[in-house]
C-alpha positions in Angstrom: -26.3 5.4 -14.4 -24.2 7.3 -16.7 -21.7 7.3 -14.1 -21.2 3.5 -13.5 -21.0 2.9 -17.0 -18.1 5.4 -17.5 -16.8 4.1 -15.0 -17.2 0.6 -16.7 -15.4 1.6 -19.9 -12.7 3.2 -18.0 -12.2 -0.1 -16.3 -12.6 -2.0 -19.4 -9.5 0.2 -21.1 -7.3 0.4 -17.9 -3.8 -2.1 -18.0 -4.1 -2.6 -22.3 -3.3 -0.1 -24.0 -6.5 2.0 -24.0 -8.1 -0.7 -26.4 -11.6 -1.8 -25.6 -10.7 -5.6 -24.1 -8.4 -8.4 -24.4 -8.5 -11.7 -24.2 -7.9 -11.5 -21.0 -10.3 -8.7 -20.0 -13.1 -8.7 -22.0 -14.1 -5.2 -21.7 -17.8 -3.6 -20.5 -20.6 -6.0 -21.4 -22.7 -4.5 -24.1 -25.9 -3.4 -23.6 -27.4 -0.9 -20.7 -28.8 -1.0 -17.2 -31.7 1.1 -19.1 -34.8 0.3 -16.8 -37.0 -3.3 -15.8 -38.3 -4.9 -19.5 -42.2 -4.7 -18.9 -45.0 -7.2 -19.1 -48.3 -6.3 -20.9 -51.6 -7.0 -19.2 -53.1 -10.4 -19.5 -56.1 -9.8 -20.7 -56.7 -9.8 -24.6 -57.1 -6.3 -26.7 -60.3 -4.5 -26.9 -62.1 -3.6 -30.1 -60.8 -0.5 -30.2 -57.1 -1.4 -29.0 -56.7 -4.0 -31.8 -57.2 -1.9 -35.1 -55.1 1.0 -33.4 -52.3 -1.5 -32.0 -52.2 -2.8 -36.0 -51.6 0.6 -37.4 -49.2 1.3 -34.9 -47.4 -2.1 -35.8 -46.9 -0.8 -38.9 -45.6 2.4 -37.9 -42.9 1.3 -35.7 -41.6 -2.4 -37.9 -39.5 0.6 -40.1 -37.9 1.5 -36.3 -36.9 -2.3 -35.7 -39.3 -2.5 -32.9 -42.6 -5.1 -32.5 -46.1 -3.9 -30.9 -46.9 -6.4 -28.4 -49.7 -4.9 -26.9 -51.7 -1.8 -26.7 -53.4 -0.8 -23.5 -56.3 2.2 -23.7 -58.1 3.7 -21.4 -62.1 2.4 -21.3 -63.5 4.7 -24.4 -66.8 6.3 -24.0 -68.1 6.1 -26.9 -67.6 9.8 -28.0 -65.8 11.4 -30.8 -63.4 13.3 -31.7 -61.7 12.6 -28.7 -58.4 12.6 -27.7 -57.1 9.3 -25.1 -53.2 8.8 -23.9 -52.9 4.4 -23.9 -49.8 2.2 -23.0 -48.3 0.6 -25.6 -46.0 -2.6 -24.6 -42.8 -2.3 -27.6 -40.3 -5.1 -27.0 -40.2 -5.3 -23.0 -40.2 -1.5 -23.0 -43.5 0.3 -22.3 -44.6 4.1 -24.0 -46.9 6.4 -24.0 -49.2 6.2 -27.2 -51.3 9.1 -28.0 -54.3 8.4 -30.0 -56.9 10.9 -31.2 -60.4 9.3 -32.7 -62.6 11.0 -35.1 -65.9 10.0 -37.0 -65.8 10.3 -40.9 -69.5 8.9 -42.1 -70.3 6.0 -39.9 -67.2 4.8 -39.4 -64.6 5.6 -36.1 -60.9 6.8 -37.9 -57.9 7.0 -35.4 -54.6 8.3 -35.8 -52.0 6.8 -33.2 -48.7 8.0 -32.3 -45.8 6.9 -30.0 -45.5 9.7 -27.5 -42.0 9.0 -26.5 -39.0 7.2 -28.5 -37.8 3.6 -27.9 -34.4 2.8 -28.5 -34.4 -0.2 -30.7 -31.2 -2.0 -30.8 -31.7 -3.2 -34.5 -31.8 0.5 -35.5 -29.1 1.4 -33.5 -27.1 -1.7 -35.2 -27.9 -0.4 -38.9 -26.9 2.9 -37.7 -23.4 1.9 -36.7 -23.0 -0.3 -39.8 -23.6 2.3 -42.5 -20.6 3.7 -40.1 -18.5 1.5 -41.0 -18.3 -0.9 -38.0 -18.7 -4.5 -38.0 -19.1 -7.6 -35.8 -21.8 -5.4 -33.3 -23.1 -6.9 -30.7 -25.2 -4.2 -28.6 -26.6 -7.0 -26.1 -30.1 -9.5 -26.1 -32.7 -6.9 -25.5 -34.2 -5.8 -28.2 -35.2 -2.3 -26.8 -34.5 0.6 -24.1 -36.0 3.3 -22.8 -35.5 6.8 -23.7 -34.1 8.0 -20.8 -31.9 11.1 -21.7 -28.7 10.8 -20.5 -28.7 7.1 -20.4 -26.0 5.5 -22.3 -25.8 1.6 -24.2 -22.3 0.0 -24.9 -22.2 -2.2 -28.3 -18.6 -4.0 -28.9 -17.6 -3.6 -32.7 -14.6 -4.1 -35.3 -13.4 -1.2 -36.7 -10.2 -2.2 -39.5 -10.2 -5.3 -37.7 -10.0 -4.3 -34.0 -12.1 -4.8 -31.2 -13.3 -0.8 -29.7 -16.5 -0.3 -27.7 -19.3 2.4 -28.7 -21.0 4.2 -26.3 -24.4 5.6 -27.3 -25.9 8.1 -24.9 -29.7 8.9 -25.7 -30.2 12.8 -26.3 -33.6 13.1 -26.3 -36.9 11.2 -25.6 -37.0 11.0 -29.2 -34.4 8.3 -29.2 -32.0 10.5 -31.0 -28.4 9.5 -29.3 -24.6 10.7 -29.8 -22.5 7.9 -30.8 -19.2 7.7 -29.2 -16.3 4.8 -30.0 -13.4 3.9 -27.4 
């Protein structure tokens, strides 16, 4: 992948200049070719799933990403106990490790993403607070974290039009952010 879309941005700054588009020729289109967006299961949340899926709500709204769904494993009844569910973030699917303990008579879970999402609002903020204005990083919302991978967002920096590359480092959604 990371191929095509160097090879996109090369294309995009060939015959002006080495500016990111004209009006002419546009440039790369932002976003990323960063996997299928991903449909939760039809069926409604368990008793378990839905307290877990509203803590975990809460835990990833401060990323820029939304919960949709949270799909676990059939629970046996027995705690502690650690379970691996799906959770459904955006049109992007993650591991979501949960561990469940007993305190008194009540079951307590703690629920954590297993592997980073890339959430375009975050990565927006990020390249704000550098400075860059007008971004548009595409209409998904979220991306995998598939290291490597790279997502183009058009900007203004000092009033011109450049393209940012960011390339995912990690599965922790950490990326390198790169301007053309």
């Amino acid at each position: 992948m990371s191929t095509v879309l160097v090879g996109l941005l090369l294309a995009g700054c060939a015959g002006n200049g080495g500016t990111a588009g004209t009006a002419t020729d546009p440039g790369p289109t932002p976003g990323g070719p960063l996997g299928a967006t991903t449909k939760p299961p039809s069926h409604p949340m368990n008793r378990l799933e839905k307290p877990i899926a509203e803590e975990l709500s809460g835990q990833v709204a401060g990323q820029g990403l939304s919960l949709d769904y949270l799909d676990c494993p059939r629970w046996n009844g027995r705690v502690p106990q650690q379970m691996t569910c799906r959770g459904y973030l955006d049109g992007v699917s993650a591991g979501v490790s949960v561990k469940l303990t007993q305190r008194t008579t009540r079951i307590e879970f703690d629920a954590k993403l297993q592997d980073g999402v890339l959430a375009t609002a975050s990565l927006v903020r990020r390249l704000r607070s550098d400075g860059y204005t007008g971004i548009d990083c595409g209409d998904r919302p979220a991306y995998p974290t598939v290291v490597g991978s790279e997502l183009i967002c058009s900007v203004h920096e000092s009033g011109q039009k450049k393209h940012v590359v960011a390339e995912v480092l990690d599965r922790s959604a950490a990326v390198q952010i790169r301007d053309y």
